[in-house]
N, C-alpha and C positions, 0 to 999 in steps of 0.2 A: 737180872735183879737178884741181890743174894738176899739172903734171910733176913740181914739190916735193915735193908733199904725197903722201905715203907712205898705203896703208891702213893699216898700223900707226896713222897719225895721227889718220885720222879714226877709226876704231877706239877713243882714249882720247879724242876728243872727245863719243863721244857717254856718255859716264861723266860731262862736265860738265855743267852746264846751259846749255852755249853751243851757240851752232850753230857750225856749223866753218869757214862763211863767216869768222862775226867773227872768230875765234881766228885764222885764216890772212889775215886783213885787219890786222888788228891787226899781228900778226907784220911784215909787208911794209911796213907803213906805219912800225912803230918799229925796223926791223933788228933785230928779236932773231928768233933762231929759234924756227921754230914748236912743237918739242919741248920745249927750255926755258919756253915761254910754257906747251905745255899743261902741263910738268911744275908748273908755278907755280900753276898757276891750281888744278890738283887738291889740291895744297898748302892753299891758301887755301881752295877749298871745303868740302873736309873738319872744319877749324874752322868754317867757321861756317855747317854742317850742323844743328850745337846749340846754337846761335846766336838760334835765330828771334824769340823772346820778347825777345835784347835791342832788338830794332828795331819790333816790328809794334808797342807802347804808343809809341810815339815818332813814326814815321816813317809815308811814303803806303806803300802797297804794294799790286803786282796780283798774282795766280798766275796764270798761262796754261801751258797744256801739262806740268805739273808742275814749272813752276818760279815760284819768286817771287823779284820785283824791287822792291828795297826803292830811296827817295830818302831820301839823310842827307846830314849836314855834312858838311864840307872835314874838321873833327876830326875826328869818327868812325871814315871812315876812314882819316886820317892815325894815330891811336891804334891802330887794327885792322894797318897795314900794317905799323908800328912793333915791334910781336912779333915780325914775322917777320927771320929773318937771309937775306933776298934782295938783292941789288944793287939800287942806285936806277932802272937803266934797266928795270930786270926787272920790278920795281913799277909800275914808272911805265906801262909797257905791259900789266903786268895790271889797273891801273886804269881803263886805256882800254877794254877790253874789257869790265868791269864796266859803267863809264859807257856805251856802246853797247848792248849788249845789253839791259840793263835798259831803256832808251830805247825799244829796237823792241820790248820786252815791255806798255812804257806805251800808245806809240803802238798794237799791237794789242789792247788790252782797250777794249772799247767803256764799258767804267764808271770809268775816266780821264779824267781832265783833264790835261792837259801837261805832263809834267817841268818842273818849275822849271830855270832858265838853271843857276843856282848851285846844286844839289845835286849829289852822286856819286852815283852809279847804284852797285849793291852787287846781286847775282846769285846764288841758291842753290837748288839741288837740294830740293824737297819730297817729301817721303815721302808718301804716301796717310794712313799713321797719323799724320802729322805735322799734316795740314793740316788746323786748324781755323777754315777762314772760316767 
């Protein structure tokens, strides 16, 4: 935790499926702040909590640690982020975060094969009741 990062923060990071690395890396790397990102990011996840079924007939996905990380199109979620009334930077860095995360979720599952260069990475909270692999 550096000097910035508040427990308050990590505190709502761990309500995402992110680790707090990414969120606070993310954050540093696109200038937004890291409260606004997690506030976005809880936004986002929330939808697409009940979500799951529209990606797993479509898309790769791994679960690890009770999250699962779906790979989709550029549309997807361009469509997905489009709902929301967030600012483009705001987006645009909670996409990064998605895209990472989901990434080092691929890379640790040993029944993976590589992220494709060109999919988005998409991040979500699983439920135990949820998860039917």
């Amino acid at each position: 935790m550096t000097d910035s990062t508040s427990a308050s923060d990590v505190e709502q990071t761990r309500e995402l499926p992110f680790d707090a690395a990414v969120v606070e890396r993310t954050a540093d790397e696109t200038g937004v702040g890291a409260d606004d990102l997690t506030d976005a990011l809880l936004v986002l996840d929330a939808e697409l909590l009940g979500n799951h079924s529209e990606y797993e007939g479509g898309y790769d996905y791994v679960t690890v640690d009770g999250r699962r990380a779906y790979l989709v199109d550029e549309a997807v979620w361009e469509a997905f982020a489009a709902s929301f009334d967030l600012d483009e930077e705001l987006l645009a860095a909670a996409r990064r975060a998605h895209d990472e995360q989901a990434r080092l979720l691929f890379d640790s599952s040993v029944e993976s094969a590589p992220p494709a260069e060109d999919a988005v990475g998409v991040v979500v909270g699983v439920d135990t009741a949820e998860e039917m692999v």
